[in-house]
N, C-alpha and C positions, 0 to 999 in steps of 0.2 A: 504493500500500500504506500502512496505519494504520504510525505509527512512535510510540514511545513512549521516551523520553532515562530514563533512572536513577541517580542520584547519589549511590552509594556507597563512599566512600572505603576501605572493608573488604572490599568484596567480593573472593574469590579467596583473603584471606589466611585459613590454614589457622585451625581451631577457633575463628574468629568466629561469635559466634549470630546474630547480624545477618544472615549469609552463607542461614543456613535460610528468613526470612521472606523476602527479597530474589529469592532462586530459586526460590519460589512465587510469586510475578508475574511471573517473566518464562515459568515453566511456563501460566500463566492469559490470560496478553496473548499467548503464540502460539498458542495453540490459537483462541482468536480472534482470529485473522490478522495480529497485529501484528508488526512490525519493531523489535528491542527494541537500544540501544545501552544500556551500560553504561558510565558514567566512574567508575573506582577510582582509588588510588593506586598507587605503586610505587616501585622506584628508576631506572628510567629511562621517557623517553614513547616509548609505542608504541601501536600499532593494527593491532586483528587482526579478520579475519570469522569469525565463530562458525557456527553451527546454526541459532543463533538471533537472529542479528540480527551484532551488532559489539561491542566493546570498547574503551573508548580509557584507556591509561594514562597517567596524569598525574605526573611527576614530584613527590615528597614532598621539599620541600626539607631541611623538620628531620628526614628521615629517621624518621619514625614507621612508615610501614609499607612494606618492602625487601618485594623478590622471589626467594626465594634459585634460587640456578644447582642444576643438578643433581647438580654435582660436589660443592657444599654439604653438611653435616650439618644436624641442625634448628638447633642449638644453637650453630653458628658464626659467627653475628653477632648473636645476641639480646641484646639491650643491658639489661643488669642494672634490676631496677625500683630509682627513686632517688627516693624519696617528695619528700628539698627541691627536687627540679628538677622535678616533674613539679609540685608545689605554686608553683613560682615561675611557670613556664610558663603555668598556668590565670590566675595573677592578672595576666600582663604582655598574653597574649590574648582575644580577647572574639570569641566566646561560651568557644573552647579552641583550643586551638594550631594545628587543624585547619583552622583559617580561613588558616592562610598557605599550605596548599596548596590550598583554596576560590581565594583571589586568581588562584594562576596558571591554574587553571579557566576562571573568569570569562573571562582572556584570552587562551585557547588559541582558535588559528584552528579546528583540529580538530572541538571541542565546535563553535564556532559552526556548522560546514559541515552535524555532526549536525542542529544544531535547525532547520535551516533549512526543511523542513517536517513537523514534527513536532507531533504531535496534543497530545501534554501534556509536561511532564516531572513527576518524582517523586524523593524527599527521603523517606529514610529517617533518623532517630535513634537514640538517641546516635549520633555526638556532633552538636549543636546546630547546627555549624558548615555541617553539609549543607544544611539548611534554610534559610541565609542563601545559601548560596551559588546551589542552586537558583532562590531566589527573586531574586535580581540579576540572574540570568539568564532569567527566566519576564519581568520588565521590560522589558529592554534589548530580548529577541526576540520580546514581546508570543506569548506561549508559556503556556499553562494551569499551573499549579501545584500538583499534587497532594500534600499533607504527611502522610505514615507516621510517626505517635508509637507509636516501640515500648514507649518507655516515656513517662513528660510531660518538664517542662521545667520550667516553675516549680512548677507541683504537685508535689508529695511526691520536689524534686529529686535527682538521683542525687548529683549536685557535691558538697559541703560548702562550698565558696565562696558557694553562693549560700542556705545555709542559716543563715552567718556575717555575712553581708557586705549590710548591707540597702541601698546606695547598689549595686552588681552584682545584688540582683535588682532593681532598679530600669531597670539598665540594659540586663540582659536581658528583661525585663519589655515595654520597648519594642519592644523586636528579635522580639518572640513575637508580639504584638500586629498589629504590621505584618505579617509574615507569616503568621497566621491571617486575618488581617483580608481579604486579597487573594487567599487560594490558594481555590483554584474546589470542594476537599473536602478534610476531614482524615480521615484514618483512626485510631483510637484501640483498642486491646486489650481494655479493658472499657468497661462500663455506665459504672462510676466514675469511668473518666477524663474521659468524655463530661460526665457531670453535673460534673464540677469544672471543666470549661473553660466550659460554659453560663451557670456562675455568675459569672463572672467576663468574660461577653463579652455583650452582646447581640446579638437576631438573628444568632445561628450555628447552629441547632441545627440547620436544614436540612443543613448542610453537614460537620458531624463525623458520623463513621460511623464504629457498632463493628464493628470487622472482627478478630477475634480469633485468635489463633497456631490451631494447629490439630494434626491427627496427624501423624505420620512417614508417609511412603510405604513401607509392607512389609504383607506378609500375615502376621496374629498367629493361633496355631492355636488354634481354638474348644476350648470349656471340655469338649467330649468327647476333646479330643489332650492334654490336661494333666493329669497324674496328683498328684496333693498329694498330701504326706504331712506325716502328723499328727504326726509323732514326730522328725520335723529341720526346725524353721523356719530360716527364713534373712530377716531384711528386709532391703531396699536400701536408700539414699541416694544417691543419684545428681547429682553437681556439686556445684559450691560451693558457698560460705556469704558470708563477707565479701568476697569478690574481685566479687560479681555485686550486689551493696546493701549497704552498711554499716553496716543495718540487720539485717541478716540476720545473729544471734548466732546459733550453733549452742545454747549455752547454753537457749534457749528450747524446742528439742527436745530435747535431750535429760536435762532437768527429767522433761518428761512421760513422756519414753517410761522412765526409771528407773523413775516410778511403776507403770508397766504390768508390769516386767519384775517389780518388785516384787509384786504379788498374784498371777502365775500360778506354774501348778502346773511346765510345761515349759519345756524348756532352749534353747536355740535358741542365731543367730548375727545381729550387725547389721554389716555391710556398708556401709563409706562407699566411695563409687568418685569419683575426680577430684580436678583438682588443688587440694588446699586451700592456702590462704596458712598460712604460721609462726603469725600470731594465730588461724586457724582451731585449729591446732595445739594453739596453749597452750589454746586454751577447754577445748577438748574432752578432751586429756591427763585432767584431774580426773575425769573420767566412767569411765574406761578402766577403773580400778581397781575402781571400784565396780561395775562391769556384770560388769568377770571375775570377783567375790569373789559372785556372786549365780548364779554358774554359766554365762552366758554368756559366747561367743566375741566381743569386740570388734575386725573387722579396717577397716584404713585403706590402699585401693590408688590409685595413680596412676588418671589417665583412659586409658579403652580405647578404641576405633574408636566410632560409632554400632553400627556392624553387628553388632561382639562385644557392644555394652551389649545392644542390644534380643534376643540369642540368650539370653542371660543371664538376662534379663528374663522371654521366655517360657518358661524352663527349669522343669521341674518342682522342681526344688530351690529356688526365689526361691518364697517363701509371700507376701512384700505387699511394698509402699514406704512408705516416710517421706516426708514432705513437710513444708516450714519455708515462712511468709509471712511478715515482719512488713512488713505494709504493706498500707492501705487501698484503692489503686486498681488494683495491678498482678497479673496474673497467671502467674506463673510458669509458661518452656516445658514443664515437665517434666512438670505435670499432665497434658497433653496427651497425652504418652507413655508418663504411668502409662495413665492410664483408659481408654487402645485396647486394654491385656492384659487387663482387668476382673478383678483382683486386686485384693483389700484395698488401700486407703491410708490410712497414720495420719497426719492431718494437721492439722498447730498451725499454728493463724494469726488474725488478729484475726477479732471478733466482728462480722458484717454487715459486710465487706470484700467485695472483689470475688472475690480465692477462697473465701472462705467461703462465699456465694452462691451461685456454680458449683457448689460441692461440695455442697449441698446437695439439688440435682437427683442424684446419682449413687448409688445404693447401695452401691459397694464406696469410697467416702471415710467416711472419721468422724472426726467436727471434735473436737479438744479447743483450746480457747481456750486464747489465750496469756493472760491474766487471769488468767480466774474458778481457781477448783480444778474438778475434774473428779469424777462420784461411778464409784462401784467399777464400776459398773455400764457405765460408759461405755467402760471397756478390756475391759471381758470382754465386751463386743457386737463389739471389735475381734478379739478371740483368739479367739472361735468363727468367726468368719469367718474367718481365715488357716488354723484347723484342719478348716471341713468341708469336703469333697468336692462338697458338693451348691450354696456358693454360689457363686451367679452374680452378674457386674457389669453393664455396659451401656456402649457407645459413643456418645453422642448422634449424630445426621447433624448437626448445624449445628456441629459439630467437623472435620468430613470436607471433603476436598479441591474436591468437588463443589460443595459448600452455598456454602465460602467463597469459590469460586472468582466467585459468582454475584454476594454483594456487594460485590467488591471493581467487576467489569464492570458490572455496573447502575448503579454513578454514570460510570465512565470513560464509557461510554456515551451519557451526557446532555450530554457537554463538547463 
């Protein structure tokens, strides 16, 4: 039997995003007959048979990611966020702290007995640390190396360390290098990330693949089971802001979307759902006022299940989404999840980016740059679309499970 090793030190832990693109290959590699083990973290080692293959958990020494017991509440060992310890931590390990439980990876008998005939392994990101450890172990057991950038690495880095510190990108720099360099395909989310790693590598192009996030698994009910109404909008916002790019100022949406509220005639509601940070908080506070004093409902809720968001989502009462980029290569899951309901999205993001790009193929997006000024004209093509009845969006297939299920195996295939 085809077996395939996966090195995700997140996988299993609750409200990880990583957790979603991760159990899409392992849903892709059994359907095509593969044997799939998974090495995560935990707080203690163990080993289980799954459905789908095996599980090996590896003891997390600094305790980053625990397994709570059932007797547990969520909240009773969550270890308060400490910005100087988690900024000490990035600068004392290389690539991030995650590498001290990569070490006992490396030499766990466990993992080895997995790779002992096994077709490839695979490295998922953030954090960085996967990809080295994978790749020590793709060495040592002369083992294929497949590398999953969910997001880059040196490119348009998530760290701040390495957007400070030009002796650390330096020295991640190397550590990216050698592992691009050797791993048998890369997988990259967009076009853009593809083309910034080509510039900076030669002869790899063969070997990066965009292979892009993609829909949620549910059935969304067609545009004759969804009843709009013209006379109570509602838009959403769905997830974070600062906590997921630190790039990502809410400030930048909701500039534009004032504008909007400002020149229409009706009254409506804007909906943020998920956990925001304190500084999301204070951004956003200053808007609050001005959206309610212009006759809008401004609400702000905690995160809900998937399953309540996407019911929510397709509910006749949610008229579109918001959508926030700042940033040139990457494209946020959430799109993915708007444009399966083919509902309006109002979305600010840079100019000739990777989602701006995307969204341009789609007729229920409409881009207002984060730059330029936008003309009158460009919010009232948004507001007629959240008020008629008659329009329709689109799902692309190379968004769909099927499509991407195809490029991920076409190279696994070739190894």
């Amino acid at each position: 039997m085809k077996k395939a090793l996966i090195v995700a030190s997140f996988w299993g832990h609750e409200k990880h995003i990583g957790n979603l693109r991760v159990d899409r290959f392992v849903r892709w590699l059994v359907e095509d007959g593969y044997y799939v083990c998974i090495v995560r973290a935990g707080s203690v080692d163990g080993q289980k048979d799954t459905v789908f293959g095996q599980v090996i958990t590896i003891r997390d020494p600094l305790g980053l990611y625990r397994d709570r017991e059932p007797s547990e509440t969520a909240t009773s060992f969550a270890r308060k966020p400490n910005k100087l310890r988690r900024k000490l931590a990035y600068r004392l390990f290389c690539p991030d702290p995650e590498i001290v439980w990569g070490w006992r990876v490396s030499r766990s008998r466990k993992v080895a007995e997995a790779l002992d005939d096994a077709n490839f392994i695979l490295s998922s990101n953030p954090p960085e640390s996967a990809h080295l450890t994978a790749w020590k172990l793709s060495r040592t057991f002369d083992v294929p190396h497949i590398v999953d950038m969910r997001d880059g690495w040196i490119d348009e880095p998530l760290k701040p360390l390495l957007r400070s510190s030009t002796f650390r990108r330096w020295q991640e720099g190397r550590l990216e290098r050698r592992i691009i360099e050797d791993a048998a395909y890369v997988y990259v989310t967009s076009e853009k990330w593809q083309e910034l790693l080509c510039k900076r590598f030669q002869n790899i192009r063969e070997k990066i693949i965009v292979l892009t996030n993609g829909y949620p698994l549910l059935k969304v009910p067609t545009n004759s089971q969804i009843e709009k109404s013209a006379n109570n909008i509602k838009i959403i916002h769905a997830g974070r802001f600062l906590g997921s790019r630190d790039s990502q100022n809410p400030e930048f949406l909701l500039k534009k979307l004032l504008e909007f509220i400002e020149i229409v005639e009706s009254r409506g509601e804007i909906e943020f759902i998920g956990d925001l940070s304190s500084e999301d908080y204070s951004l956003i506070e200053p808007f609050t006022f001005k959206i309610k004093n212009l006759g809008w409902n401004f609400i702000v809720k905690k995160s809900i299940s998937r399953d309540l968001l996407f019911k929510i989502f397709s509910s006749s009462s949610t008229s579109g989404f918001l959508l926030l980029c700042v940033s040139n290569a990457s494209i946020p899951g959430k799109i993915f999840e708007y444009t399966l309901f083919k509902k309006p999205i109002f979305v600010v993001t840079e100019r000739d980016s990777a989602t701006w790009n995307m969204c341009k193929k789609l007729p229920q997006a409409f881009l207002f740059d984060i730059i330029s000024n936008n003309n009158r004209e460009d919010f009232e093509r948004f507001y007629q679309a959240i008020i008629s009845k008659d329009f329709v969006g689109i799902a692309p297939e190379e968004y769909s499970e099927k499509y991407l299920a195809q490029v991920m195996l076409n190279a696994v295939r070739k190894i």
